[in-house]
C-alpha positions as CSV (number, residue, x, y, z in Angstrom):
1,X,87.4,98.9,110.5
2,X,87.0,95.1,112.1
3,X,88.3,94.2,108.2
4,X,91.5,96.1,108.8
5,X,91.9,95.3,112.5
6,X,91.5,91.3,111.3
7,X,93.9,91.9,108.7
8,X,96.6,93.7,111.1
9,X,99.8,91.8,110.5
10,X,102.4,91.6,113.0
11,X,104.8,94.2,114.0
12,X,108.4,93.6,112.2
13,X,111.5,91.9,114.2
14,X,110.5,91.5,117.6
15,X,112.7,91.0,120.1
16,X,112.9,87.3,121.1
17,X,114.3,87.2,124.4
18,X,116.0,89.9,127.0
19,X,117.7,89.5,130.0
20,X,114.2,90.7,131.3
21,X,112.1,87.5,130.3
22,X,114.4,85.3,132.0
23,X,114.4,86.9,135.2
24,X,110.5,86.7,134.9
25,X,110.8,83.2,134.2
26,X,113.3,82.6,137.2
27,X,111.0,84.3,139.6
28,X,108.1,82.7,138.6
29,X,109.6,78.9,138.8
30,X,111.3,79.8,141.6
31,X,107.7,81.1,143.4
32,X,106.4,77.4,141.8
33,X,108.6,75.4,143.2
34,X,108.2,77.7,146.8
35,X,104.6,77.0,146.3
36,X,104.3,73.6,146.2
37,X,107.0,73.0,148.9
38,X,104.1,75.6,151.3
39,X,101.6,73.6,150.1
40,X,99.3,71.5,152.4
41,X,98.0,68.9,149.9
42,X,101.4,67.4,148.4
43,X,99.2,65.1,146.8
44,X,98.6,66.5,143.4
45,X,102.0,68.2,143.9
46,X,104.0,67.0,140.8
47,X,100.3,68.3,138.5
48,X,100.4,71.7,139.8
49,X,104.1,71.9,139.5
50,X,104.2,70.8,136.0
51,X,101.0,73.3,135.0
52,X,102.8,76.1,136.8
53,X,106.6,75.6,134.4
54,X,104.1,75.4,131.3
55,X,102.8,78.6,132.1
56,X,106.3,79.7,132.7
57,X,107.9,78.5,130.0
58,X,105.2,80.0,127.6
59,X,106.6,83.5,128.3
60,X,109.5,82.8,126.6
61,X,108.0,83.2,123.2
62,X,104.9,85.3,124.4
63,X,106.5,87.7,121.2
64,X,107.8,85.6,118.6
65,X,104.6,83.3,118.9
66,X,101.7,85.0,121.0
67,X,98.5,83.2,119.8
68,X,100.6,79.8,120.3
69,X,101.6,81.3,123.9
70,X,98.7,82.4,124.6
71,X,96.6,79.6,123.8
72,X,99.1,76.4,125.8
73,X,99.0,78.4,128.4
74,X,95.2,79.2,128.7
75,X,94.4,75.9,127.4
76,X,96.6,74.3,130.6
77,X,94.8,76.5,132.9
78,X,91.5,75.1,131.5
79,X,91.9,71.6,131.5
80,X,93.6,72.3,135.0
81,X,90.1,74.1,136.3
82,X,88.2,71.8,134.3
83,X,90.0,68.1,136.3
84,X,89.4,70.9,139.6
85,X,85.8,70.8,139.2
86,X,85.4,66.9,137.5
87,X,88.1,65.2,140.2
88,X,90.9,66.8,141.0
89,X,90.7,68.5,144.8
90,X,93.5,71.3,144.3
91,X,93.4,74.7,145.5
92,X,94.2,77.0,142.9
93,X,97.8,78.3,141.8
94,X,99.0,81.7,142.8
95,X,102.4,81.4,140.8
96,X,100.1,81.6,137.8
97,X,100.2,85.4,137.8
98,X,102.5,86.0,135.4
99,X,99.8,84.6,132.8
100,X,98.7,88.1,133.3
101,X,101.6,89.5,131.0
102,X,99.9,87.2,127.9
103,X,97.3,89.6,126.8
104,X,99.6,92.3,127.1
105,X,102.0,90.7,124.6
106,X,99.3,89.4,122.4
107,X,97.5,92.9,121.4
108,X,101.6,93.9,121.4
109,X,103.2,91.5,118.9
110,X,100.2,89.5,117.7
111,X,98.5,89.9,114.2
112,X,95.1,90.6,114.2
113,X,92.8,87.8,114.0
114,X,95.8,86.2,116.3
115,X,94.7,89.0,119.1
116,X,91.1,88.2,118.2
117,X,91.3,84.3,118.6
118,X,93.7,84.7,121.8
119,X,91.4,87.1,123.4
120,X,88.6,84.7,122.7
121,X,90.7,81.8,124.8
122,X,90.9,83.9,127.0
123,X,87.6,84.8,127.8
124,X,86.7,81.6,127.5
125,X,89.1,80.5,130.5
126,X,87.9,83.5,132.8
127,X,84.8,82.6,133.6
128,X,85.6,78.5,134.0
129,X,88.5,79.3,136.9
130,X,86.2,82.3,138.3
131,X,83.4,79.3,138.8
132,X,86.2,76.6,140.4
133,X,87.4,79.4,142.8
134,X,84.7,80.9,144.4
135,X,84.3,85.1,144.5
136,X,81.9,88.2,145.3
137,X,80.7,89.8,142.2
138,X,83.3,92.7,142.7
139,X,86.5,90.2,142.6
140,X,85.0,88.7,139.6
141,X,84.6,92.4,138.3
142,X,88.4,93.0,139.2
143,X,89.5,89.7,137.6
144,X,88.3,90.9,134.1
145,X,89.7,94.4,134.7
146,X,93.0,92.8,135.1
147,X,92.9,91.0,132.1
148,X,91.6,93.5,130.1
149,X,93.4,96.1,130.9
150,X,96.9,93.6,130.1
151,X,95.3,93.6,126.2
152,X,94.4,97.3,126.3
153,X,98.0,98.6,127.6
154,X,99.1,95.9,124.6
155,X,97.3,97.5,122.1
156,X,98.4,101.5,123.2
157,X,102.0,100.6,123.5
158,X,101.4,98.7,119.8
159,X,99.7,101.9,118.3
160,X,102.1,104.6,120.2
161,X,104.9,102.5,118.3
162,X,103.2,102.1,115.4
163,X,102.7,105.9,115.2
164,X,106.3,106.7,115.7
165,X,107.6,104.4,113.0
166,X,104.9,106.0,110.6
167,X,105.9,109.4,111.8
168,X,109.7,108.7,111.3
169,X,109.1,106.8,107.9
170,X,107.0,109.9,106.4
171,X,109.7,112.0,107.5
172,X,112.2,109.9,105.9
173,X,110.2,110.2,102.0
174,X,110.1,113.8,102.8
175,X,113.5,114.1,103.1
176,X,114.2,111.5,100.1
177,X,111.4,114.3,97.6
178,X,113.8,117.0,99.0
179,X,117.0,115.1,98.2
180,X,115.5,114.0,94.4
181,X,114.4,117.9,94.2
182,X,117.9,118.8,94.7
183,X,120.2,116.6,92.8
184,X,117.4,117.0,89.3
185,X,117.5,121.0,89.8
186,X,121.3,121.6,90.9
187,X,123.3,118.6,89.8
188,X,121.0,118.0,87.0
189,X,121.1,121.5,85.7
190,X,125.2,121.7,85.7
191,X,125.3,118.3,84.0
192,X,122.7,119.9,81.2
193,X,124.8,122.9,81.0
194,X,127.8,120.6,80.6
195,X,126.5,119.3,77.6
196,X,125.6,122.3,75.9
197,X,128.9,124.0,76.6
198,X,130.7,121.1,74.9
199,X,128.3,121.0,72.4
200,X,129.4,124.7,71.7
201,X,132.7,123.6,71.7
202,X,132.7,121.3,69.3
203,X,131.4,123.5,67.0
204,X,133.9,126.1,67.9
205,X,136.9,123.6,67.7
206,X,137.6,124.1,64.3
207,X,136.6,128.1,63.6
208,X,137.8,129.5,66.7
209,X,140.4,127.3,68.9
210,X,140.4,130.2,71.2
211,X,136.9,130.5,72.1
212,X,136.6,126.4,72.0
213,X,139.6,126.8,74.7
214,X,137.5,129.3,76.7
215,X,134.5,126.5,76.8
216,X,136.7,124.0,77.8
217,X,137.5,126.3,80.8
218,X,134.0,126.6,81.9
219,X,133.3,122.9,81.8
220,X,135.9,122.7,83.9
221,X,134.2,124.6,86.5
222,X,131.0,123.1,85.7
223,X,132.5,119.9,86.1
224,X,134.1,121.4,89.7
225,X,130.9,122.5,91.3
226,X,128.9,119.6,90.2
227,X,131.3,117.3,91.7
228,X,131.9,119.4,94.8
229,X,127.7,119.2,95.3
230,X,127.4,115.9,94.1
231,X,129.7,115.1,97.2
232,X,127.6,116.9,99.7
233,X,124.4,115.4,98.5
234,X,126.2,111.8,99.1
235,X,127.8,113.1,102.8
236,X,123.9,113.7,103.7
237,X,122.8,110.4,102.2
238,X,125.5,108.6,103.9
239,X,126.0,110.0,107.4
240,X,122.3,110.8,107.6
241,X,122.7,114.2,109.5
242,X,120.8,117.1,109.3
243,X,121.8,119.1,106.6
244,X,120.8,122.4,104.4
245,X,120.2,121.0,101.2
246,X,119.5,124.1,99.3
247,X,121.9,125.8,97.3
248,X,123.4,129.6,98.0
249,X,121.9,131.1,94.7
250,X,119.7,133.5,94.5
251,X,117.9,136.2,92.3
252,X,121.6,137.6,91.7
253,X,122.5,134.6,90.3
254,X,119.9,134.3,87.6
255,X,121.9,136.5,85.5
256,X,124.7,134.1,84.9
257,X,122.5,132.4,83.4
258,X,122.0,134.7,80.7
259,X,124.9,134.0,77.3
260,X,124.5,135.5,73.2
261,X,123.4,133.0,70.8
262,X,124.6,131.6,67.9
263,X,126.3,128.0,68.4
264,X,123.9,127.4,71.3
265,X,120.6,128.8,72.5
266,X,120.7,132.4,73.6
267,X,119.2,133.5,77.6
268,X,118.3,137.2,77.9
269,X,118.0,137.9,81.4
270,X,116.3,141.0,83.0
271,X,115.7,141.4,86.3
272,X,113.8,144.8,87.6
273,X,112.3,145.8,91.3
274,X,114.3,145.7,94.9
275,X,115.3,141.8,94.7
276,X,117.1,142.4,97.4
277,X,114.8,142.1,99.7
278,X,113.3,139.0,98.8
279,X,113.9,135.9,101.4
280,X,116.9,133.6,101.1
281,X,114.4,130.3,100.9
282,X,112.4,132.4,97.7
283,X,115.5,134.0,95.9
284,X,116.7,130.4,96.5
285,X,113.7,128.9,94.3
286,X,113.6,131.8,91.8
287,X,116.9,130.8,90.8
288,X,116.4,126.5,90.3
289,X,113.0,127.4,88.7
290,X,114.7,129.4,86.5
291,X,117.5,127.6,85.8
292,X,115.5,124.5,85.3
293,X,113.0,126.2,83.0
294,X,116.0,127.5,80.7
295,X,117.4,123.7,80.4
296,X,114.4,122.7,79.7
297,X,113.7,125.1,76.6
298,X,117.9,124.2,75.9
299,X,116.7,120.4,75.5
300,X,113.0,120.5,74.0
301,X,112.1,123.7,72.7
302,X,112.7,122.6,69.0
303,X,114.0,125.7,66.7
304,X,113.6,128.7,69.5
305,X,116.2,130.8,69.0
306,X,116.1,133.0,72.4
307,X,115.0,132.4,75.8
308,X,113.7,135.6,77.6
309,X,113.8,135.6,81.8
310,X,112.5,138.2,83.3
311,X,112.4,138.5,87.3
312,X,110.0,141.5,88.6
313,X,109.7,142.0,92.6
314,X,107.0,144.8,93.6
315,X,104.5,144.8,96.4
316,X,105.5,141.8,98.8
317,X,105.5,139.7,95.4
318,X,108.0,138.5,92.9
319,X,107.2,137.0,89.8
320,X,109.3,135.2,87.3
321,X,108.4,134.2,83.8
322,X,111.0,132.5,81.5
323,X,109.6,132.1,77.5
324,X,111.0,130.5,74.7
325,X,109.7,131.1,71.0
326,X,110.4,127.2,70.1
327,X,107.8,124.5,69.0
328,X,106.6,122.5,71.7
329,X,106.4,118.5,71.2
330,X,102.9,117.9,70.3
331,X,102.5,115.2,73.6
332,X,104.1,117.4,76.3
333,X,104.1,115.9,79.2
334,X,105.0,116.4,83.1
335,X,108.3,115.3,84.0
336,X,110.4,115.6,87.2
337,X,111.4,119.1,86.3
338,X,108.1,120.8,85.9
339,X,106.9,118.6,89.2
340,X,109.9,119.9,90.9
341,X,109.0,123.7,90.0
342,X,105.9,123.0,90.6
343,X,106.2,121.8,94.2
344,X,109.2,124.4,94.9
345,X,106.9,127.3,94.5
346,X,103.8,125.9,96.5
347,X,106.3,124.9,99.7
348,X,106.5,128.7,99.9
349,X,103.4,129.8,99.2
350,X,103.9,130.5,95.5
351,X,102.0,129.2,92.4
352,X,103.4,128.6,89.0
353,X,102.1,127.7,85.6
354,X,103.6,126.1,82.8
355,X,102.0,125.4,79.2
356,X,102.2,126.4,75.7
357,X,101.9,130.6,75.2
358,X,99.3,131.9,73.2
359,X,101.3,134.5,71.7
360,X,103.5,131.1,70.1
361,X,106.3,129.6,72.0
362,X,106.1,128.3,75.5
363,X,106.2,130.2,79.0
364,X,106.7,129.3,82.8
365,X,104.8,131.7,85.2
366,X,106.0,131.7,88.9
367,X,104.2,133.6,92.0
368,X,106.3,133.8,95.3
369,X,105.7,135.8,98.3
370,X,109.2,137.9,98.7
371,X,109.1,136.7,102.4
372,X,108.4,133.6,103.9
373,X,105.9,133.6,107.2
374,X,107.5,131.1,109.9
375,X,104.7,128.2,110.4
């Protein structure tokens, strides 16, 4: 824990000056000069003047350079108690007060062995101008308090920040997973769907103008709703509001996905039990985990020639399993679209499995709960 507090860097972009720290400044030169007009021995007048500006003028870059702040301002105040004791005979310097903001903005913008080494000055000045300026045990008491309590309100404001921006940045990636999530399982489904429709035809073009016609229809549509999503997914990204990100399809849906074979793979889709009353947010994720599992058997399952979904919903569960009777590459391997099913079905509760079937082929195997408990 001491490693990582010494290796604490500094807090990004500070601010370097407000309207704030030059009123400070103004106040306190102004109380300086005020001081040292009020002051019965005018002797050492032009010394206490120029140690109380120093001080002052350290403020100024208390945040862009705290140790550096920290220790010219200390270090003045020690060689000025230091002469106090050896020769000089000055009372001490009430103006000085604002030094009391130094900690503060140490443990606030500082790195960490920068807090440590400042706090060390510090401490080492306390005790020197406690000694030159007589006091009971309880001022001396209250004189470290002060100063202590500067760093420690330094140090909760720098954490309480801290916090936030590590709050704010892990809601950010969440949203960024849920935005990936999306444009793979809608945008990247339509696009794979595109492809095998103009695959088909191709292959039509030739034997059956009519039916190539009717393909070129539907990737028209594709094409349509792609775009028109595409677009949405690029509004959220740009304006940065608040959006719902999931798509309107459901259980209902899943049966568009089913078409005959021949040219391209056939989908035979059966759906049994009262889908109806499944939740928006799971008939929602039935239908990308099945349409992603059914472009993923259209793209790798080498020589299947059907693609069986079947949707079942029956005692507060609904399962889904699509299989294919294909050959499976011999290094499968976990991509973004079996993470994304994957992480689709445990945000509600679900499970699912994916992996080669032992009756030949391969299989995906979804859980969900038909309703989603509020958390």
């Amino acid at each position: 824990m001491l490693a990582a507090l010494w290796a604490e860097p500094r807090p990004d972009r500070p601010p370097v000056r407000v309207w704030r720290d030059w009123a400070l400044v103004a106040v306190l030169v102004t109380g300086s000069f005020a001081e040292v007009l009020l002051r019965e021995d005018k002797a050492w007048a032009p010394l206490v003047l120029g140690v109380s500006l120093v001080v002052a003028a350290c403020l100024m870059w208390r945040r862009t350079h705290p140790l550096a702040a920290v220790a010219v301002a200390f270090g003045t105040l020690l060689a000025f108690d230091v002469a106090r004791i050896v020769t000089v005979d000055v009372t001490g310097l009430q103006s000085i007060a604002g030094v009391l903001v130094l900690p503060y903005a140490l443990l606030r913008w500082g790195a960490g062995r920068e807090a440590a080494l400042g706090l060390g000055i510090v401490l080492v000045w306390l005790p020197v101008t406690l000694v030159v300026d007589p006091t009971s045990p309880a001022e001396k008491v209250a004189g470290y308090a002060f100063f202590l309590f500067s760093a420690a309100l330094g140090a909760a404001v720098r954490y309480r920040t801290t916090s936030r921006v590590r709050e704010i940045e892990q809601v950010r990636l969440r949203q960024r997973n849920e935005l990936a999530r999306e444009l793979h399982d809608t945008v990247g489904h339509r696009v794979s769907a595109i492809a095998v429709q103009a695959q088909a035809g191709r292959a039509l073009s030739a034997a059956d103008p009519a039916r190539a016609l009717a393909t070129l229809v539907t990737i028209e549509e594709e094409a349509s709703r792609t775009l028109h999503e595409m677009r949405a997914l690029v509004g959220v990204l740009r304006d940065g509001t608040d959006a719902d990100l999931a798509p309107r399809r459901g259980v209902a849906d899943i049966e568009r996905l089913a078409r005959p074979g021949g040219e391209v793979l056939g989908v035979r889709v059966q759906v049994s039990g009262n889908v109806d009353a499944v939740d928006p947010a799971v008939s929602t994720a039935l239908y990308l985990i099945a349409a992603e599992a059914v472009t993923n058997a259209t793209r790798h399952a080498s020589g299947a020639t059907e693609v069986t979904v079947d949707v079942t919903a029956s005692h507060g569960r609904v399962r889904l399993r699509v299989h294919d009777d294909g050959a499976q590459p011999a290094a499968a391997t976990a991509g973004f679209g079996l993470r994304g099913m994957a992480e689709r079905a445990s945000l509600i509760g679900g499970s699912l499995r994916a992996g080669p079937d032992p009756a030949g082929g391969w299989s995906v195997d979804a859980a969900l709960p038909s309703t989603v408990r509020a958390s």
